[in-house]
FIFI-653572 format. One record per residue (C-alpha): chain; y, x, z. Coordinates in steps of 0.001 Angstrom, whole numbers, plus 500000, padded with zeros to 6 digits. Each point is the difference from the previous one (the first is absolute). Layout:
% residues N
+--------+--------+--------+--------+
! cadena !      Y !      X !      Z !
+--------+--------+--------+--------+
!      A !      Y !      X !      Z !
...
+--------+--------+--------+--------+
% end
This chain:
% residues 346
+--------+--------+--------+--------+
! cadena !      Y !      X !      Z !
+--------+--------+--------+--------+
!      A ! 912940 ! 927390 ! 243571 !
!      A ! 501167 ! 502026 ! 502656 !
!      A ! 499013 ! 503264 ! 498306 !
!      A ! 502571 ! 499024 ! 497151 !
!      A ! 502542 ! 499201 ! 502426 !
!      A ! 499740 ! 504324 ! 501250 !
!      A ! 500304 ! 500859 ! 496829 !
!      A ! 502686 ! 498348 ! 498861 !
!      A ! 501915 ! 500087 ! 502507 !
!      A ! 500169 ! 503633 ! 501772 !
!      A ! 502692 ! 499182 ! 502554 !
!      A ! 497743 ! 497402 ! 501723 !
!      A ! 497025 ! 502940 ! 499502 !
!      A ! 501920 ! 502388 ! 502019 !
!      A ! 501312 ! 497227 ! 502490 !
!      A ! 496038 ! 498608 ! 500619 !
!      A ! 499397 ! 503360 ! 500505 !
!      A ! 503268 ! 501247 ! 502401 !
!      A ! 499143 ! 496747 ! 502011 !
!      A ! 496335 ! 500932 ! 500632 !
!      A ! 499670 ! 500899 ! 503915 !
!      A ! 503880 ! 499159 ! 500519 !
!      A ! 500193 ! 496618 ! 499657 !
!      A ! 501430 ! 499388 ! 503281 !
!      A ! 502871 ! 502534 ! 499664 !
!      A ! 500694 ! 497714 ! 496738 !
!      A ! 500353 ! 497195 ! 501610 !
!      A ! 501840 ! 501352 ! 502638 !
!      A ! 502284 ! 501491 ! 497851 !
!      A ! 500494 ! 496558 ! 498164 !
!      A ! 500652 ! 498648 ! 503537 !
!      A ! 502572 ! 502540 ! 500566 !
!      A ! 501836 ! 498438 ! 496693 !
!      A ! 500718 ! 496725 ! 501787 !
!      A ! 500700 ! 501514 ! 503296 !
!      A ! 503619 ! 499665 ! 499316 !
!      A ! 500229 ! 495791 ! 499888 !
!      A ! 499522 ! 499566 ! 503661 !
!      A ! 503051 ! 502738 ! 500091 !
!      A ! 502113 ! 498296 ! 497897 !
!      A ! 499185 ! 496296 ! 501453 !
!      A ! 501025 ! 501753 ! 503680 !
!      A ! 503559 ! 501958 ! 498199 !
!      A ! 500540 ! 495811 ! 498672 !
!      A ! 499489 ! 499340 ! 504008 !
!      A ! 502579 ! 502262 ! 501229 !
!      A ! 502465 ! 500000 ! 497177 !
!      A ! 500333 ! 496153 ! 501075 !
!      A ! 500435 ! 500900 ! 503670 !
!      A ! 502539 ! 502418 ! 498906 !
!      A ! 502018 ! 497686 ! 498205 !
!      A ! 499136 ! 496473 ! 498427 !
!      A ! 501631 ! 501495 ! 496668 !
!      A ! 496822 ! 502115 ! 499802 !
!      A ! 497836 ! 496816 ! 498745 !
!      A ! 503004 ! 498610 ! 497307 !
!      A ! 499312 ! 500015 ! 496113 !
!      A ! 502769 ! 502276 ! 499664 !
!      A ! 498996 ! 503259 ! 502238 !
!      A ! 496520 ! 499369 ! 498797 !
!      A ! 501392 ! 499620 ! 496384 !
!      A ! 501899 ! 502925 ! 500516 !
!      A ! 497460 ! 502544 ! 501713 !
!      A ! 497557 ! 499256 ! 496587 !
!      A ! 503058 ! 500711 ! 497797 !
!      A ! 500312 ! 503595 ! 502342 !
!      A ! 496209 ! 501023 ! 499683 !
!      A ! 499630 ! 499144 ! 496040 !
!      A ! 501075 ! 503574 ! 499245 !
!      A ! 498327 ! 501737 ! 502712 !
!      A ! 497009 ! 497904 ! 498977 !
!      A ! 499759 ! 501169 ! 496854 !
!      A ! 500068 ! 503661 ! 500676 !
!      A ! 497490 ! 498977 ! 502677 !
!      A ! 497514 ! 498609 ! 497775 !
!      A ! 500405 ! 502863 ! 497637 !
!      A ! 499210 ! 502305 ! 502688 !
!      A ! 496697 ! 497997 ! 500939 !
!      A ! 498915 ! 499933 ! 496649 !
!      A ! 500275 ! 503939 ! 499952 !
!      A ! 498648 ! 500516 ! 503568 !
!      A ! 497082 ! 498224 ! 499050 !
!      A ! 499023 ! 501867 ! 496845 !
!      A ! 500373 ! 503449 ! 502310 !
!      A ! 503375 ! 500619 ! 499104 !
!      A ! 503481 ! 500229 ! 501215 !
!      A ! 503467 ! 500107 ! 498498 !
!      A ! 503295 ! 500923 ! 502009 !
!      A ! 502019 ! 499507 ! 496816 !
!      A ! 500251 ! 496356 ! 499838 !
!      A ! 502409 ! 500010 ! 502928 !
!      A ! 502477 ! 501736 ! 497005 !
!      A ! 498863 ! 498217 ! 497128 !
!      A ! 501234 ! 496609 ! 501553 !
!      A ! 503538 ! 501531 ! 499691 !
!      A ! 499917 ! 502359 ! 497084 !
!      A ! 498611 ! 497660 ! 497402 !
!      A ! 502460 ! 497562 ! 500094 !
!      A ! 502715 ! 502366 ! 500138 !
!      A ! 498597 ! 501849 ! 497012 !
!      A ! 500121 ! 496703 ! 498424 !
!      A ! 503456 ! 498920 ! 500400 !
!      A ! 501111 ! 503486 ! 499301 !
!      A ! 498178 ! 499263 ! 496365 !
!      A ! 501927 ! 496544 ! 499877 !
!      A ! 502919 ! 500126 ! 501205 !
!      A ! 503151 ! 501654 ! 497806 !
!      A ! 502269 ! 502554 ! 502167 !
!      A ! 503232 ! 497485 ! 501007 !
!      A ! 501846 ! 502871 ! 501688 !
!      A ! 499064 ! 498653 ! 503113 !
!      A ! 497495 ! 500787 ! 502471 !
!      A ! 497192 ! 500363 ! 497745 !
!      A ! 499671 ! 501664 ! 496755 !
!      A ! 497088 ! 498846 ! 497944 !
!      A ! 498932 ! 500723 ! 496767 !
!      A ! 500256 ! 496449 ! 498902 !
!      A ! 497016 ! 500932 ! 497015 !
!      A ! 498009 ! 496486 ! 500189 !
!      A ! 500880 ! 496274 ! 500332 !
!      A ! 499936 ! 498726 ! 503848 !
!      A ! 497024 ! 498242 ! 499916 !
!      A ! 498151 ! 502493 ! 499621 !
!      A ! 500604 ! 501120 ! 503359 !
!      A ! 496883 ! 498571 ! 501490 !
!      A ! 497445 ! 500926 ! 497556 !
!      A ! 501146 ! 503792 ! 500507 !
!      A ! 500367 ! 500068 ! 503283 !
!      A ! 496514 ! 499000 ! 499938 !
!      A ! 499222 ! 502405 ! 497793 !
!      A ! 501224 ! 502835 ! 501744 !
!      A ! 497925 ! 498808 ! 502857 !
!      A ! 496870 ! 500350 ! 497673 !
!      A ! 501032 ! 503632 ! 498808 !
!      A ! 500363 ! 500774 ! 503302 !
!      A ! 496737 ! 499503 ! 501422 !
!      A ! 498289 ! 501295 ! 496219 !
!      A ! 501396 ! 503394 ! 501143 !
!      A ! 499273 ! 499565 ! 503445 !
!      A ! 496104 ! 499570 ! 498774 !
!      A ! 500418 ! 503147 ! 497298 !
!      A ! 500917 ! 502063 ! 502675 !
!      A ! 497367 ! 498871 ! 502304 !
!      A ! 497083 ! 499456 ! 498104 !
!      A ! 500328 ! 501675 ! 496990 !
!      A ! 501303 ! 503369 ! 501615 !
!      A ! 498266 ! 499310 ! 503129 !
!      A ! 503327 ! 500487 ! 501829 !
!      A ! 499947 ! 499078 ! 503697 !
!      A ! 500992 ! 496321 ! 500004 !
!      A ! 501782 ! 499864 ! 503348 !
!      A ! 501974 ! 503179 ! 499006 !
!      A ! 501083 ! 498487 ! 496436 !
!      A ! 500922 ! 497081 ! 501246 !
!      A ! 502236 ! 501205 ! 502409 !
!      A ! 501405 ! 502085 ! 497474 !
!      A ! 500832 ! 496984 ! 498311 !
!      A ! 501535 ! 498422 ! 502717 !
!      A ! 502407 ! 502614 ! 500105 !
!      A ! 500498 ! 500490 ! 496570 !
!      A ! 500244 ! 496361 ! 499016 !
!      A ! 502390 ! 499283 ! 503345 !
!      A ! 502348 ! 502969 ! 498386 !
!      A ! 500033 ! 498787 ! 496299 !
!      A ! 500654 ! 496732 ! 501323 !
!      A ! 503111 ! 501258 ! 502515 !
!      A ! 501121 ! 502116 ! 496826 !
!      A ! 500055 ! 496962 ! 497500 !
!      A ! 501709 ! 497582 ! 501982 !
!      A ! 502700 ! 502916 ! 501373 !
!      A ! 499315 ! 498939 ! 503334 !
!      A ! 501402 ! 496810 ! 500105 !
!      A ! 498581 ! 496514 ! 499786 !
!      A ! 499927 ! 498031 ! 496816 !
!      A ! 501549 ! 496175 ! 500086 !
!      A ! 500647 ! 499367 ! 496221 !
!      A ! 496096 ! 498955 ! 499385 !
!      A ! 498882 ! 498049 ! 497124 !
!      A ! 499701 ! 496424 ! 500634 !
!      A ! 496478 ! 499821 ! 498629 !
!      A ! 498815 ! 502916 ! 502498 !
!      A ! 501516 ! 498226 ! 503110 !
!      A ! 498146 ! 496703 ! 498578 !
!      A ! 496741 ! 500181 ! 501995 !
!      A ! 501752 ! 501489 ! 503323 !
!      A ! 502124 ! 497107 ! 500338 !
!      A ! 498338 ! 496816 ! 498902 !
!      A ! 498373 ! 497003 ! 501677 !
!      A ! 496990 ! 498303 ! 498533 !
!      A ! 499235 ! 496880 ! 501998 !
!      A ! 502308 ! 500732 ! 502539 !
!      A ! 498017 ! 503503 ! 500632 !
!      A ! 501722 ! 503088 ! 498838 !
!      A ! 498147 ! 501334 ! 496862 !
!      A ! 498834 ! 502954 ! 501326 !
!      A ! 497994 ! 498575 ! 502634 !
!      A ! 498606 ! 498035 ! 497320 !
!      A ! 499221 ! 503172 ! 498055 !
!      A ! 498698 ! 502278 ! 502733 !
!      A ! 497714 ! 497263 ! 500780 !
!      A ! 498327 ! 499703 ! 496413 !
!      A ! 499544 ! 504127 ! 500031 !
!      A ! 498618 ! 499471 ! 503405 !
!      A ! 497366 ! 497440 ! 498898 !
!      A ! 499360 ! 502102 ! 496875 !
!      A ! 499590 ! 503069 ! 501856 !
!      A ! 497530 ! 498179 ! 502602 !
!      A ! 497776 ! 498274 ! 496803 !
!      A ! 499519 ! 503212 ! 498455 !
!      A ! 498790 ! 501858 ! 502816 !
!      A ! 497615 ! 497879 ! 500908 !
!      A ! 498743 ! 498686 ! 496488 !
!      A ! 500490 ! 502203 ! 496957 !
!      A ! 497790 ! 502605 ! 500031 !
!      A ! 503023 ! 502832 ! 499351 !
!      A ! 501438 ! 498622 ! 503281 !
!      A ! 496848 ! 500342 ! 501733 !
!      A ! 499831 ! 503578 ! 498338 !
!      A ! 503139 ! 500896 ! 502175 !
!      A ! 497854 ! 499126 ! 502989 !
!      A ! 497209 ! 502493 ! 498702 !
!      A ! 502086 ! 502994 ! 499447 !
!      A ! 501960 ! 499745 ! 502528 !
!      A ! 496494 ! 500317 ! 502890 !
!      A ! 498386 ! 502838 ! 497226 !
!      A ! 501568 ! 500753 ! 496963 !
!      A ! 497023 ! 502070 ! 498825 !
!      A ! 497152 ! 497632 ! 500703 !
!      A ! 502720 ! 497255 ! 497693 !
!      A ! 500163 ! 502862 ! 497629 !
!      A ! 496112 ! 500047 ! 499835 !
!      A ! 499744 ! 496338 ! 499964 !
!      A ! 502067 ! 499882 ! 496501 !
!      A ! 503195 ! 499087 ! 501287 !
!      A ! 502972 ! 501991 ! 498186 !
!      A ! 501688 ! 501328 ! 503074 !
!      A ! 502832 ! 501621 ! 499032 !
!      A ! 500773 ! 497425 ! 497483 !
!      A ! 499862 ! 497465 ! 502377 !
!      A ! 502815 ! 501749 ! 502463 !
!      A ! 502264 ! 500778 ! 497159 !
!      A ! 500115 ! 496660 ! 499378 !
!      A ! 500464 ! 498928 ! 503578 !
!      A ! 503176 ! 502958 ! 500769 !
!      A ! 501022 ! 498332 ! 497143 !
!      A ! 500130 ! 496970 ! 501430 !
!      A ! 501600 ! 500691 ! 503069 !
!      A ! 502904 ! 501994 ! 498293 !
!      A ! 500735 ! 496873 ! 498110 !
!      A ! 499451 ! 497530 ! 503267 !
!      A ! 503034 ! 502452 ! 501872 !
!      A ! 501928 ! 499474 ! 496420 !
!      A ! 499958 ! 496320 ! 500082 !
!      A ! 500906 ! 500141 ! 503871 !
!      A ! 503046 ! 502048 ! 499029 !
!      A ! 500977 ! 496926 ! 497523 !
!      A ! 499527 ! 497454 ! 502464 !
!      A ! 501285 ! 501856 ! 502876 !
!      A ! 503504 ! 501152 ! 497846 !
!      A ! 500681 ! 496239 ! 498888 !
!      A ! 499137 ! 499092 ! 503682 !
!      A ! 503254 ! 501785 ! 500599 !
!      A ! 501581 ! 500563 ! 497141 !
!      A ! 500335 ! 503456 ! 499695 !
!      A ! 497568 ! 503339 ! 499522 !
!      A ! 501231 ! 501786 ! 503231 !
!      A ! 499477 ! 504230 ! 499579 !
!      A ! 497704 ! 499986 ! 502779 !
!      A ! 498050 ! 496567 ! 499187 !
!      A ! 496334 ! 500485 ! 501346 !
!      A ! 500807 ! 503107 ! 502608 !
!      A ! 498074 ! 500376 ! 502638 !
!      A ! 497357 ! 496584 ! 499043 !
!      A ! 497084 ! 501888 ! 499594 !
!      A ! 499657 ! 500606 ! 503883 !
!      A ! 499907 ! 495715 ! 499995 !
!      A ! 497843 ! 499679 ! 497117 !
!      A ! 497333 ! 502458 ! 501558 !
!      A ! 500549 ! 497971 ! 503479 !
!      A ! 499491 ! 496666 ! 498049 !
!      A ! 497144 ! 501073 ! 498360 !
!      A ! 498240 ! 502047 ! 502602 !
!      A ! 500618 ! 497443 ! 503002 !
!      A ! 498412 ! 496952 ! 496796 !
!      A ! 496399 ! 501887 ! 500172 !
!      A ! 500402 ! 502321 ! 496823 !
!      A ! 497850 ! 503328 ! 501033 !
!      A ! 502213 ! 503088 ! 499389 !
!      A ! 496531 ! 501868 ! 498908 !
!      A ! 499899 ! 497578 ! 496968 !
!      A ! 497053 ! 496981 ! 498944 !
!      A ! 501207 ! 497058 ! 502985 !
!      A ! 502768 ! 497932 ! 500120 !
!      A ! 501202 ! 496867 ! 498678 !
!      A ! 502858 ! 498417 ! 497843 !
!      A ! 499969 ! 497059 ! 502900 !
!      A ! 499873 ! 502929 ! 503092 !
!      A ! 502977 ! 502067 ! 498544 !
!      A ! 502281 ! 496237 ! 499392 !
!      A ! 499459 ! 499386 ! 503639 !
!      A ! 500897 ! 503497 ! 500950 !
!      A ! 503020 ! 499870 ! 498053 !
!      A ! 501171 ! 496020 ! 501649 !
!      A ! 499583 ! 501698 ! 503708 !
!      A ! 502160 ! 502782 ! 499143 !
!      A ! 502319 ! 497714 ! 499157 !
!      A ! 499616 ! 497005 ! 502356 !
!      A ! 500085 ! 502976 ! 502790 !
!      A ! 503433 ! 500923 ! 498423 !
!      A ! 501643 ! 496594 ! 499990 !
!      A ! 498547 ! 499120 ! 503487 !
!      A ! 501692 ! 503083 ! 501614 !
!      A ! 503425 ! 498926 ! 497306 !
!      A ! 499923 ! 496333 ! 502047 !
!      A ! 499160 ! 502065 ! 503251 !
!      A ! 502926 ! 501952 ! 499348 !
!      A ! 498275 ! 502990 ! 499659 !
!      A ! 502391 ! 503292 ! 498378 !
!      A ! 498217 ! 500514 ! 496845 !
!      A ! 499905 ! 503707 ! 500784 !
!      A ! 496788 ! 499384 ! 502039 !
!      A ! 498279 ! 498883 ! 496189 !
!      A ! 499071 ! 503460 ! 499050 !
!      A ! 498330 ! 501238 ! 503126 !
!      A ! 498129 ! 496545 ! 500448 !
!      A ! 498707 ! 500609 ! 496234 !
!      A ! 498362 ! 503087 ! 500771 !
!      A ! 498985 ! 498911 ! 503454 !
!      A ! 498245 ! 497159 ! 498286 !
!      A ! 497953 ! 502495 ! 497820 !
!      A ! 499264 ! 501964 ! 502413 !
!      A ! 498395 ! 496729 ! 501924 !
!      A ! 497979 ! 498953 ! 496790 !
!      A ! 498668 ! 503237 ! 499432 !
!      A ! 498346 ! 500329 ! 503495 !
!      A ! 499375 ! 496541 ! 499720 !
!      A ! 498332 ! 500861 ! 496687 !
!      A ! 497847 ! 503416 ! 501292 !
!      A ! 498324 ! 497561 ! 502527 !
!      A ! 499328 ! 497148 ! 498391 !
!      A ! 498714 ! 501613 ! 496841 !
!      A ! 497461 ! 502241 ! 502116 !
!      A ! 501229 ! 503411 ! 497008 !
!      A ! 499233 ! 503419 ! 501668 !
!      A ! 502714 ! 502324 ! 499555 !
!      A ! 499488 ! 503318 ! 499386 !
+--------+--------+--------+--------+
% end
């Protein structure tokens, strides 16, 4: 029985086999995942000594509705941390999809905006989405079928996309949206905004099919060695297409919820996020070298970035002081990381 569960299964192969002789680094590095609760349960303590507001529906309503963009781009980024990857271009591709979108959509008025006004409104969504998928198809040409550097071509396309997406939208923000594309930014279900609904059911999906279908497992096993998963059957570079892929079209459907949040594509929507994406992510438990990390460890990374930012908003806090405690905190969680981890860097 167990023989047929090796070799059907080559992502659990690899894993036995990674786990041999560092089984207590694994579970350390699990522990390290859930590190972050007693964190947050203390922020919940002195948010309400800061002000009883801290503790009402509404701010806690309201600091969910502010991480469900972030969130996504955060659990994009896990996913391609932990298959040995990384991608700098989702911080564009939450702003230049939807604006390529729109631009599709929307008919030049001789306002603001010109579009090309080519296909019916409602299709805004679905393109925008699919812009997000051709984005991260080329993003995995580049890097795995010309073996381009993948940090390098992804900052290119950070660049590139952030320019195309300035260039479309003239530089100005966009306010005449289609209803149907502001839809999912602005409803309530239950009383709960929508999106908070939604990023938890990607969430939950995310966390089931890491840890029981065998191609989420697979992420685990190429991330730690890509060759030994290559030698245990499992199609590598398949496998992170499909996952770049992914996360292109995770920062896509951020940029829909994020513009009917507001209800407008601003020129530089998504600037400057990927410094708190790699904070959330880093300070949740996801190893930078690829193979650890957790859906659950990156949500809780990305809910004390923000719970730190509302309890210095009630403290009265300037928000200028965000940026430098964002990098301070990854700065923290790496050291923290290096220690607790036991790695020897070369």
């Amino acid at each position: 029985m167990s023989a047929t569960t090796d070799v059907t299964d080559p992502a659990a192969s690899v894993g036995q086999t990674t786990a041999k002789g560092t089984r207590r680094g694994l579970d350390l590095g699990r522990f390290r995942e859930l590190s972050l609760v007693p964190a947050i349960l203390v922020l919940g303590l002195i948010g309400f000594i800061v002000s009883p507001a801290f503790l009402t529906s509404d701010n806690l309503i309201g600091v969910a509705q502010q991480s469900t963009e972030l969130s996504l781009l955060v659990l994009a980024t896990a996913l391609i941390l932990i298959v040995g990857r990384m991608d700098l271009s989702l911080e564009s591709t939450i702003g230049v999809a939807p604006v390529i979108a729109v631009w599709l959509v929307l008919p030049t008025s001789g306002g603001r905006f010109n579009g090309l006004g080519l296909l019916p409104q409602w299709t805004a969504i679905p393109l925008c989405l699919l812009v997000g998928v051709a984005i991260g198809a080329l993003n995995g040409f580049l890097i795995l079928k010309l073996r381009l550097n993948g940090f390098i071509v992804t900052l290119g396309g950070l660049t590139m996309l952030r320019g195309l997406q300035v260039a479309l939208s003239e530089g100005q923000s966009i306010v005449d949206l289609p209803p149907s594309f502001t839809y999912l930014g602005k409803a309530s279900w239950l009383g709960v905004p929508a999106a908070i609904w939604i990023c938890a059911v990607l969430f939950a999906a995310g966390g089931c099919a890491l840890a029981w279908l065998r191609h989420g497992r697979a992420l685990y096993a190429i991330g730690g060695n890509a060759e030994a998963a290559r030698t245990a059957g499992i199609r590598v570079d398949r496998i992170v297409w499909v996952v770049l892929i992914i996360g292109s079209l995770l920062a896509a459907f951020a940029g829909i919820l994020y513009s009917g949040h507001y209800g407008s594509i601003s020129a530089t929507q998504g600037s400057g996020w990927i410094f708190q994406v790699f904070a959330a992510t880093v300070i949740g438990g996801v190893s930078l070298n690829g193979g650890k990390g957790s859906v659950f460890g990156a949500l809780t990374g990305v809910l004390t970035l923000q719970l730190v930012v509302n309890v210095m908003t009630l403290a009265g806090v300037p928000p200028l002081w965000n940026q430098f405690l964002n990098g301070a905190i990854i700065i923290v969680a790496l050291i923290i990381s290096r220690f607790a981890s036991g790695e020897k860097q070369e």
